[in-house]
N, CA, C and O atoms as CSV, one atom per row, in Angstrom:
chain,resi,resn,atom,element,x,y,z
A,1,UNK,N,N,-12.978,4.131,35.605
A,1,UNK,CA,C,-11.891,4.422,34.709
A,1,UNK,C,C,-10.637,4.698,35.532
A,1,UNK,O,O,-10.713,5.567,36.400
A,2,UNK,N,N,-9.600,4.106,35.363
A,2,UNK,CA,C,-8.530,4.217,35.969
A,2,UNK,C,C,-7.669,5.622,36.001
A,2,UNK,O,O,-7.765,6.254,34.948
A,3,UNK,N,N,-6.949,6.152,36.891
A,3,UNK,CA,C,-7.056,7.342,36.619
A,3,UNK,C,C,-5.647,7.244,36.229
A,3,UNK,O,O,-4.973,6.249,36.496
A,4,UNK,N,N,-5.051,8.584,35.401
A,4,UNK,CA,C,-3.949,8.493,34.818
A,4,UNK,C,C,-2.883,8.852,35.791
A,4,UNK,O,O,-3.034,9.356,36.904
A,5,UNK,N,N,-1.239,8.344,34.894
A,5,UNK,CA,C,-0.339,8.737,36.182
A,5,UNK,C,C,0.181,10.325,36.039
A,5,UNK,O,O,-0.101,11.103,35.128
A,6,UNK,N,N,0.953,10.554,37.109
A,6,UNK,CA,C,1.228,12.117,37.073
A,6,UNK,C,C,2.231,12.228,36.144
A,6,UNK,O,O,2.467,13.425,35.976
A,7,UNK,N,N,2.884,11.579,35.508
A,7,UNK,CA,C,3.558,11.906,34.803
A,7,UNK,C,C,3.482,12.030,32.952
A,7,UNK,O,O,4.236,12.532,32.117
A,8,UNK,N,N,1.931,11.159,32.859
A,8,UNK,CA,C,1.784,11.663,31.753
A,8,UNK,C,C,0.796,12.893,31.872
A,8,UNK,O,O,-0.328,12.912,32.375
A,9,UNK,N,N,1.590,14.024,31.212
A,9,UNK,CA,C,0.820,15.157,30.795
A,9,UNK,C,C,0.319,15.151,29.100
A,9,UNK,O,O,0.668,14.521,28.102
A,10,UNK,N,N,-0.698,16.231,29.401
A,10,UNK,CA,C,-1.479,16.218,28.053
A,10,UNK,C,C,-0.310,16.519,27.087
A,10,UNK,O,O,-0.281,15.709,26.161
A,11,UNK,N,N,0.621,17.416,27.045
A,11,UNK,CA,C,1.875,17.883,26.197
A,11,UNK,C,C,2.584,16.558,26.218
A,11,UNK,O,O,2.944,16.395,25.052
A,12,UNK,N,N,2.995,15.471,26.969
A,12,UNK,CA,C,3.621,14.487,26.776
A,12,UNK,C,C,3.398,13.503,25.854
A,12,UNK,O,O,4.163,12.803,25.191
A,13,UNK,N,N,1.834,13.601,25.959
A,13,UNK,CA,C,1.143,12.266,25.244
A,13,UNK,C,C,1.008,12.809,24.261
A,13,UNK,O,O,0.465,11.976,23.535
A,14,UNK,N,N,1.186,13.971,23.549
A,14,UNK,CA,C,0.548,14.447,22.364
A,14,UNK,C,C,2.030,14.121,21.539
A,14,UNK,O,O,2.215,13.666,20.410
A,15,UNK,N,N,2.985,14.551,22.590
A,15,UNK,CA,C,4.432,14.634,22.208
A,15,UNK,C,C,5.001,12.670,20.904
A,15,UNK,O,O,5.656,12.322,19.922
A,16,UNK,N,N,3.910,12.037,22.211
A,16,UNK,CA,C,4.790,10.515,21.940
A,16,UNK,C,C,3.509,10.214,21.004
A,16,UNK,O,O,3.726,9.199,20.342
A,17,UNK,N,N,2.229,10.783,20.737
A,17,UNK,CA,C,1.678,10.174,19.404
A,17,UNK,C,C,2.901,10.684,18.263
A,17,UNK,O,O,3.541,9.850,17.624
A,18,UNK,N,N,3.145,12.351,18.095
A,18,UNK,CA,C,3.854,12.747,17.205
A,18,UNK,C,C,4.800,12.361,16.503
A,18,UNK,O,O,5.083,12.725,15.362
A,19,UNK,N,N,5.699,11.064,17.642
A,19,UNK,CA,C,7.088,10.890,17.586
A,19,UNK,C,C,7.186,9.389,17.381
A,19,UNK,O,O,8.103,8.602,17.613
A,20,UNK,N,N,6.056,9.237,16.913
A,20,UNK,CA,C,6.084,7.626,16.741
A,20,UNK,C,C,6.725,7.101,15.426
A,20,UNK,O,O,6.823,7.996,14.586
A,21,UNK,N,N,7.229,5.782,14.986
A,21,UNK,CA,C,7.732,5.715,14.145
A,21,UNK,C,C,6.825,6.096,12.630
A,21,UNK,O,O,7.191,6.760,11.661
A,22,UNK,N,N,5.799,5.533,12.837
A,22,UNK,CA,C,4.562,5.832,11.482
A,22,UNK,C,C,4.579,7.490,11.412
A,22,UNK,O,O,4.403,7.998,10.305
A,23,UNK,N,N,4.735,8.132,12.275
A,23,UNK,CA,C,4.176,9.673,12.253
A,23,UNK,C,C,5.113,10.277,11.702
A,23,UNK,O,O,4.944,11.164,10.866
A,24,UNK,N,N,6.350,9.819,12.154
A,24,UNK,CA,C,7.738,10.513,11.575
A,24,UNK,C,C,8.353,10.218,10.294
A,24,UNK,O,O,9.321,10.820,9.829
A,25,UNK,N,N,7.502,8.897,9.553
A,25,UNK,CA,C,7.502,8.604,8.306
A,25,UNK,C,C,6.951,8.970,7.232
A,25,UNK,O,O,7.270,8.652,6.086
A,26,UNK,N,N,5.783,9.910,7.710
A,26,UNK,CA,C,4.430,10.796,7.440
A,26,UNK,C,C,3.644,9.468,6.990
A,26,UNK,O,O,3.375,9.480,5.789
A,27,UNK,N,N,3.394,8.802,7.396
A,27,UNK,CA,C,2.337,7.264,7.659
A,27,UNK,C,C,1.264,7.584,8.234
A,27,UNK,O,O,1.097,8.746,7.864
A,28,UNK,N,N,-0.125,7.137,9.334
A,28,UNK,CA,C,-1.177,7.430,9.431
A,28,UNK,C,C,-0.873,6.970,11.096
A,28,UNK,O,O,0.049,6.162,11.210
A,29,UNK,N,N,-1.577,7.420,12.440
A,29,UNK,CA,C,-1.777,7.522,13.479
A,29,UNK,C,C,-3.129,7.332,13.872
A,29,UNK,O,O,-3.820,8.346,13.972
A,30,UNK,N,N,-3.649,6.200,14.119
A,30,UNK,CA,C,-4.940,6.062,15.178
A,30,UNK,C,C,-5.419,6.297,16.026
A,30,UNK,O,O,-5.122,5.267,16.632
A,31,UNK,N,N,-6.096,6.936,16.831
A,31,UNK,CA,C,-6.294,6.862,18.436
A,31,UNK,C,C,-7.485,7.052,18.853
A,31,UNK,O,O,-7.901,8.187,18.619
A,32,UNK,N,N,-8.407,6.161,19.544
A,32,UNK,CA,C,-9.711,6.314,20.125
A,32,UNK,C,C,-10.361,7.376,20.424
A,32,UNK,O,O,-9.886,7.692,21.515
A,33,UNK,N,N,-10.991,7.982,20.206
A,33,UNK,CA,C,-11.431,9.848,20.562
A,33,UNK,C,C,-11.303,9.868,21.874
A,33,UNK,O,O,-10.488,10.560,22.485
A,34,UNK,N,N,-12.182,9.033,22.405
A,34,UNK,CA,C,-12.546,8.788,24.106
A,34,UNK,C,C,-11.086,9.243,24.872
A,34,UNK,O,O,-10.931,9.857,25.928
A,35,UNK,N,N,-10.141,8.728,23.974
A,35,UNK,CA,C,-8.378,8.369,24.784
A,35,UNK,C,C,-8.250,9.906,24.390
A,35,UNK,O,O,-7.871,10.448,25.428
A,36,UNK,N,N,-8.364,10.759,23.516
A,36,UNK,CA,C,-7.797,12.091,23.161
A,36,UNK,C,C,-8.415,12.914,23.944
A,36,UNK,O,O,-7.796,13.891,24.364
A,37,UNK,N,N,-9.940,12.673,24.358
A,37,UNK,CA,C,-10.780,13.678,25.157
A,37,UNK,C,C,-10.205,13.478,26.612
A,37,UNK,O,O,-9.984,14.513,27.242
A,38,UNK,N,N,-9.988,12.505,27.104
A,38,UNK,CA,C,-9.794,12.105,28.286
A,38,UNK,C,C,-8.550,12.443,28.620
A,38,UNK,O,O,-8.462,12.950,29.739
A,39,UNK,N,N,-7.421,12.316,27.937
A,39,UNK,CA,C,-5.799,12.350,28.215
A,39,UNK,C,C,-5.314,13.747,27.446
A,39,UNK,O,O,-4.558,14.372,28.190
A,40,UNK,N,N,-5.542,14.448,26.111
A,40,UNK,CA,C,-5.356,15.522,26.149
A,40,UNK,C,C,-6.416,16.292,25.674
A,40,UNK,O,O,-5.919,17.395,25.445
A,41,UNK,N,N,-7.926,16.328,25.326
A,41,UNK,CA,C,-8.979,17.277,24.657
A,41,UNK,C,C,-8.807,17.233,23.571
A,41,UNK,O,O,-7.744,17.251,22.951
A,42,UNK,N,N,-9.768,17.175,23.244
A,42,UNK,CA,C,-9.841,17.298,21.820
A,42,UNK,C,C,-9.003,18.590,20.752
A,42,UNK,O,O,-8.081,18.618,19.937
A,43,UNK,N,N,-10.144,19.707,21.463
A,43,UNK,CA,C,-9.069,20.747,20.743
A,43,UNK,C,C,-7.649,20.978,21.055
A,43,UNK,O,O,-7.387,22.121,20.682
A,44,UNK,N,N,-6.671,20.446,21.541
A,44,UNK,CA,C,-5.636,20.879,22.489
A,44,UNK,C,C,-5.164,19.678,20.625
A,44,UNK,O,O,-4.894,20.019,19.473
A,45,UNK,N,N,-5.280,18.560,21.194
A,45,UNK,CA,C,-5.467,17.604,19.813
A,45,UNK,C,C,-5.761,17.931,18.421
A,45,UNK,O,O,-5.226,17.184,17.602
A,46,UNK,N,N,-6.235,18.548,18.124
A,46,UNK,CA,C,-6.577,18.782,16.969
A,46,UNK,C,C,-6.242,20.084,16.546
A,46,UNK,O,O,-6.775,20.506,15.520
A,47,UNK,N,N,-5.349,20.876,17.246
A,47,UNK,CA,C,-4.414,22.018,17.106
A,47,UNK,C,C,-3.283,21.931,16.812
A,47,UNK,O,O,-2.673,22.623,15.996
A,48,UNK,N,N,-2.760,20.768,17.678
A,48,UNK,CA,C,-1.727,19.952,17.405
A,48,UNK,C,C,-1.126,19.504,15.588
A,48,UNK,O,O,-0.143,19.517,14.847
A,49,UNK,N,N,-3.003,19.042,15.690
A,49,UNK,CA,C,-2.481,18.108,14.057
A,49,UNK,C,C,-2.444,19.295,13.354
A,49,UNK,O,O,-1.549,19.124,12.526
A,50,UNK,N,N,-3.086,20.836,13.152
A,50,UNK,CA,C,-2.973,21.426,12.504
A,50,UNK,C,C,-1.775,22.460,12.218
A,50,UNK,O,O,-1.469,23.105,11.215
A,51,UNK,N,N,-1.066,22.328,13.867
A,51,UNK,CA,C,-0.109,23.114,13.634
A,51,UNK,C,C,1.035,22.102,12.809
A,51,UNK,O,O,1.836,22.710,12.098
A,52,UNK,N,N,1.109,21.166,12.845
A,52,UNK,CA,C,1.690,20.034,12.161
A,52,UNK,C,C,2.341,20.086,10.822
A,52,UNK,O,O,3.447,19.879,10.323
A,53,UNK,N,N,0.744,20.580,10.353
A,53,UNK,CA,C,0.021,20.860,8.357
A,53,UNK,C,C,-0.745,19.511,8.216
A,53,UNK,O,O,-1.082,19.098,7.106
A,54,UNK,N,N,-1.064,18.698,9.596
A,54,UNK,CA,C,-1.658,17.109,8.844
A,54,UNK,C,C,-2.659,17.292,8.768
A,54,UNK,O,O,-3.149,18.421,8.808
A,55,UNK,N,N,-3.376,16.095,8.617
A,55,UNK,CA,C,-4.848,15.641,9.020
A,55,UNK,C,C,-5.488,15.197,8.959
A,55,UNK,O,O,-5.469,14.490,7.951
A,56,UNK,N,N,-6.678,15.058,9.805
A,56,UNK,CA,C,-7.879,14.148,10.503
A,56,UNK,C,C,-8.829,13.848,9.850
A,56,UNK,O,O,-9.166,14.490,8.855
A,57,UNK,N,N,-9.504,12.714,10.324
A,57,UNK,CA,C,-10.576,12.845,10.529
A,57,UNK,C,C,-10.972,11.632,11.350
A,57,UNK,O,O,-10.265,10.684,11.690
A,58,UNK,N,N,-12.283,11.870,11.601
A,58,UNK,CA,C,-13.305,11.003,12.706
A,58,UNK,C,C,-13.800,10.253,12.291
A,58,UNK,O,O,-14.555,10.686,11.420
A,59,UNK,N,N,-13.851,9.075,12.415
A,59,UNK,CA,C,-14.530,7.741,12.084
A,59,UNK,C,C,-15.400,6.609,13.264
A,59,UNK,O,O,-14.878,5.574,13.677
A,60,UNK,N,N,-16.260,6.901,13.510
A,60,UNK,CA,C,-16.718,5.770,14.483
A,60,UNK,C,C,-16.130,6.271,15.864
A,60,UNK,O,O,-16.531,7.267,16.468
A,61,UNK,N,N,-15.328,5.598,16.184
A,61,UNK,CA,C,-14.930,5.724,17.509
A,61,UNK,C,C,-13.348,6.404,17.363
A,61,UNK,O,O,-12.757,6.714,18.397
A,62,UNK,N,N,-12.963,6.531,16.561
A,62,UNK,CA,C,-11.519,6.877,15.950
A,62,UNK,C,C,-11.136,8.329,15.626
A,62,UNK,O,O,-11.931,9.057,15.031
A,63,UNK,N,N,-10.229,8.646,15.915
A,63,UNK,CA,C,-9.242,9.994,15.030
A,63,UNK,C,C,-8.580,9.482,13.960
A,63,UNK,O,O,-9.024,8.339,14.073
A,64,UNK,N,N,-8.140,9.446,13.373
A,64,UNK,CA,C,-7.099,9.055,12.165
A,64,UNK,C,C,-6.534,10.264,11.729
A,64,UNK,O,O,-7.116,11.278,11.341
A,65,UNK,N,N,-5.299,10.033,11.839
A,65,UNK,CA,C,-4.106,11.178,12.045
A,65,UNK,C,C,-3.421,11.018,10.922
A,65,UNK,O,O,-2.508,10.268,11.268
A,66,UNK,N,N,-3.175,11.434,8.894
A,66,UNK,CA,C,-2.015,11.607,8.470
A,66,UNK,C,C,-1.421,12.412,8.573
A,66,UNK,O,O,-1.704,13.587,8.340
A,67,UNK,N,N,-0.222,11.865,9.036
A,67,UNK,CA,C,1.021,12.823,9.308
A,67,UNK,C,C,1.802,12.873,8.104
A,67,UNK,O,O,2.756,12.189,7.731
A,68,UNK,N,N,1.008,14.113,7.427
A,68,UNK,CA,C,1.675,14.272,6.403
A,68,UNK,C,C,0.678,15.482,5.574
A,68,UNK,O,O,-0.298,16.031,6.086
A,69,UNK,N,N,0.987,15.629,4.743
A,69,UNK,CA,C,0.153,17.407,3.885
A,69,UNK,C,C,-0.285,16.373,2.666
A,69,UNK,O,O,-1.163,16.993,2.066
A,70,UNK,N,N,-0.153,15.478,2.208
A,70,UNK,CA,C,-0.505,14.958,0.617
A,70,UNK,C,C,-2.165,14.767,0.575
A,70,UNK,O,O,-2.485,14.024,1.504
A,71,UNK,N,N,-3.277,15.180,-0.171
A,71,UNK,CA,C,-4.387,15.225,-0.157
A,71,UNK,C,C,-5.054,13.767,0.218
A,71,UNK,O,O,-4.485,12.770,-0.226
A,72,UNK,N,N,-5.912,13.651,0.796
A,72,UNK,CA,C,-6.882,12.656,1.033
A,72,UNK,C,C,-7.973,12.538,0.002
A,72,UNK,O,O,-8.583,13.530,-0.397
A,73,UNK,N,N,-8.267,11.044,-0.521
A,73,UNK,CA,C,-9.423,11.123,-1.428
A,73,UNK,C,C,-9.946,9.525,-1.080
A,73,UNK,O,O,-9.387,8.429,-1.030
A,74,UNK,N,N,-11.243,9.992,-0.882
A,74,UNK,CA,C,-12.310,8.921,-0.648
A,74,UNK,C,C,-12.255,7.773,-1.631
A,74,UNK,O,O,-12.570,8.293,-2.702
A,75,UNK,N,N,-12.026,6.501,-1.836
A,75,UNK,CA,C,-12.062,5.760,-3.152
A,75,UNK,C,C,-13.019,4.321,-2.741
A,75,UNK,O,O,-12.974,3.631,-1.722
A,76,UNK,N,N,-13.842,4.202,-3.919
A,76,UNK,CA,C,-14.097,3.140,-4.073
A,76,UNK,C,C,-14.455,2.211,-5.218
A,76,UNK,O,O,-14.883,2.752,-6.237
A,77,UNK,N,N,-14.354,1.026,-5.200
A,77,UNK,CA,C,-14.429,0.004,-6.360
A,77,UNK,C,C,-15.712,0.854,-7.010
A,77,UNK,O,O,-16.632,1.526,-6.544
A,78,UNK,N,N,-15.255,0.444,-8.381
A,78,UNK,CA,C,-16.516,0.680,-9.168
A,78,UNK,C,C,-17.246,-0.743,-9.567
A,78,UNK,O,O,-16.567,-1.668,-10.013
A,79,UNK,N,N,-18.544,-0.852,-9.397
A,79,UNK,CA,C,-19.055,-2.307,-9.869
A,79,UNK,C,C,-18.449,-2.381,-11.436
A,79,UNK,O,O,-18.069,-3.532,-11.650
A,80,UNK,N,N,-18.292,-1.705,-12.327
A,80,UNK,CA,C,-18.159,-2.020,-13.237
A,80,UNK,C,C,-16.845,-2.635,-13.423
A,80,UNK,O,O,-16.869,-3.765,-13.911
A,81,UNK,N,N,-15.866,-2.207,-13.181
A,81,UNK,CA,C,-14.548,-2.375,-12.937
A,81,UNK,C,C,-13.729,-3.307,-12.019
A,81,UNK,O,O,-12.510,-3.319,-11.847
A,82,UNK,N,N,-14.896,-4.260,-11.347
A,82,UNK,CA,C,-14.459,-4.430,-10.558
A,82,UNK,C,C,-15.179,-6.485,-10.749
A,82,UNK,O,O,-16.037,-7.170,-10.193
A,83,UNK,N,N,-14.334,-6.639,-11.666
A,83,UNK,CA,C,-14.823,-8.071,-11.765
A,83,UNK,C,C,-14.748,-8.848,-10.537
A,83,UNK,O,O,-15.632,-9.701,-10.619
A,84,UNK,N,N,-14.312,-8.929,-9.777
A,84,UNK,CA,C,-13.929,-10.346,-9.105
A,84,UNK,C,C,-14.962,-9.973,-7.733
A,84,UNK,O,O,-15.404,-10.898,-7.051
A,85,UNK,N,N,-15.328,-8.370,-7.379
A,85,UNK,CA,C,-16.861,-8.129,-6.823
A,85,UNK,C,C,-18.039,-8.780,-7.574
A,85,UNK,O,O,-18.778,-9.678,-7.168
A,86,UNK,N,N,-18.055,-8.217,-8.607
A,86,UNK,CA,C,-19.004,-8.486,-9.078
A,86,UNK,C,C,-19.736,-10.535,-9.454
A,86,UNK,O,O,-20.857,-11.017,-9.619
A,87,UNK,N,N,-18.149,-11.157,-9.423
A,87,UNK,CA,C,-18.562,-12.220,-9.031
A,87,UNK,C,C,-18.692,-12.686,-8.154
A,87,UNK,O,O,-19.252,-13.769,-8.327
A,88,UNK,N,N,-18.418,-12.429,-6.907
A,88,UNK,CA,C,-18.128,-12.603,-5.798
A,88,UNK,C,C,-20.055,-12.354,-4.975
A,88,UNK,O,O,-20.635,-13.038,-4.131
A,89,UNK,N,N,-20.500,-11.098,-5.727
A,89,UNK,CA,C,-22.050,-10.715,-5.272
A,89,UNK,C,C,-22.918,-11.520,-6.204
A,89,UNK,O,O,-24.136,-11.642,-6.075
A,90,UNK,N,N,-22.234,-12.022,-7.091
A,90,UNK,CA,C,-23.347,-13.321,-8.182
A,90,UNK,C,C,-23.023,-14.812,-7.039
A,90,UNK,O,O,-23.913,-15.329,-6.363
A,91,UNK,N,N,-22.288,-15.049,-7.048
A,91,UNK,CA,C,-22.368,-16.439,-5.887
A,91,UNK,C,C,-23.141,-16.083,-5.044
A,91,UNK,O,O,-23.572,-17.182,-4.696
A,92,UNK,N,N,-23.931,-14.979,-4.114
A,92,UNK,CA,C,-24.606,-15.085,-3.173
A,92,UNK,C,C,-25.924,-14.779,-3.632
A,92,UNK,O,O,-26.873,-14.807,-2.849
């Protein structure tokens, strides 16, 4: 693993996820866990998002960052409602 340069610090990089154009729009922020553990920790990260008011969560290999306070809700198609699934699982 390549090692990082001296000039990015953990406060820097946390700085330029924050300040990105999506983040400052209150839009959503990605970033590999591996890249957050490695470049600033997790908790150092995830203090961050809270001092914020946003938030996370973990997916697979992922953080997912809204930058923003508006509630999160899980959604999905309903078979019933959802004609063009439901034909879509009759062709196969």
């Amino acid at each position: 693993m390549a090692q990082l340069p001296e000039y990015l610090t953990p406060e820097r990089w946390i700085a330029q996820v924050f300040s990105s154009g999506e983040a400052r729009k209150g839009g959503i922020v990605k970033r590999q866990i591996r890249d957050v553990e490695r470049i600033a920790g997790r908790e150092a990260f995830l203090a961050e998002v809270d001092r914020r008011g946003f938030q996370a969560v973990e997916n697979g290999r992922h953080f997912v960052v809204f930058c923003n306070n508006a509630p999160i809700r899980r959604v999905r198609a309903s078979p019933v409602s959802c004609p063009v699934r439901c034909a879509f699982e009759r062709a196969f």
